[in-house]
C-alpha positions in Angstrom: 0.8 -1.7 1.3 3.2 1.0 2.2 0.8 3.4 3.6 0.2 0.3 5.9 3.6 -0.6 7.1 3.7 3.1 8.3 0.3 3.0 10.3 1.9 -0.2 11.8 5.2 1.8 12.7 3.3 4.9 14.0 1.2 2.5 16.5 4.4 0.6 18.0 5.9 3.4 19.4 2.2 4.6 21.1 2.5 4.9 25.1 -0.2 2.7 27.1 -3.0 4.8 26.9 -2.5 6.3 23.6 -5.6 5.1 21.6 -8.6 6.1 24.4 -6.8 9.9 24.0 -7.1 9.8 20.3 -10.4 8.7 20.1 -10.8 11.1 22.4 -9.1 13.6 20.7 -10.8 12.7 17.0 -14.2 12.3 18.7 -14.0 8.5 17.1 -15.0 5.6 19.1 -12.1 3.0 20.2 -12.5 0.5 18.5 -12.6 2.9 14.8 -9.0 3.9 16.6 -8.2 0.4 16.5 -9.2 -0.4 13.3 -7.4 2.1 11.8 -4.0 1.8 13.7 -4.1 -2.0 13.0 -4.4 -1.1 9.0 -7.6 -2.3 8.5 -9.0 0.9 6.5 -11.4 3.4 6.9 -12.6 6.6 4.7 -9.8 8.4 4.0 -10.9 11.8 6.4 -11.0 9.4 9.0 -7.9 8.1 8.7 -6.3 11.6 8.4 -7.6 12.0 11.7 -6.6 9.4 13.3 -3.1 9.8 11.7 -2.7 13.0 13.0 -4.0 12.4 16.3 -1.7 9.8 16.5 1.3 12.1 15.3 0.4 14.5 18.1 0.2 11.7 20.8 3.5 10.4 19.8 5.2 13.9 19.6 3.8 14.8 23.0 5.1 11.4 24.6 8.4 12.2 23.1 8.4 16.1 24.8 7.5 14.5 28.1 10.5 11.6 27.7 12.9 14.3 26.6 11.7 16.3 29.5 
C-alpha cells in the first residue's frame, strides 16, 4: 500500500501534458500510463518504467520552473 501512496504523490505534481510524453517516452500506450500512475498495477518492468519516466518528467518540469 505504500508503494501506492507514492505513485499517487509522484502523479499530483505531473504538469498538463505529462502522461502522453511518458508514454511516449516508455513506448507504452496512454492508457497503461494511466493505469499505472492511478495504482492500479502492472508487471513490475513496466512499472519501473513508467516510474522513471515519470521521475524524469517531473525533474525536467521543475528545471524549467526554476528556470
Amino acid at each position: 500500500m505504500q508503494s501506492k501512496d507514492k505513485i499517487e504523490e509522484l502523479t499530483k505534481n505531473l504538469p498538463f501534458g505529462a502522461k502522453k510524453r511518458i508514454s511516449q517516452k516508455t513506448g507504452l500506450t496512454q492508457k497503461t500510463v494511466i493505469n499505472i500512475l492511478k495504482g492500479r498495477g502492472g508487471r513490475i518492468d513496466t512499472i519501473k518504467r513508467v516510474i522513471k519516466a515519470t521521475k524524469e518528467e517531473l525533474k525536467e518540469y521543475d528545471n524549467l520552473i526554476k528556470g
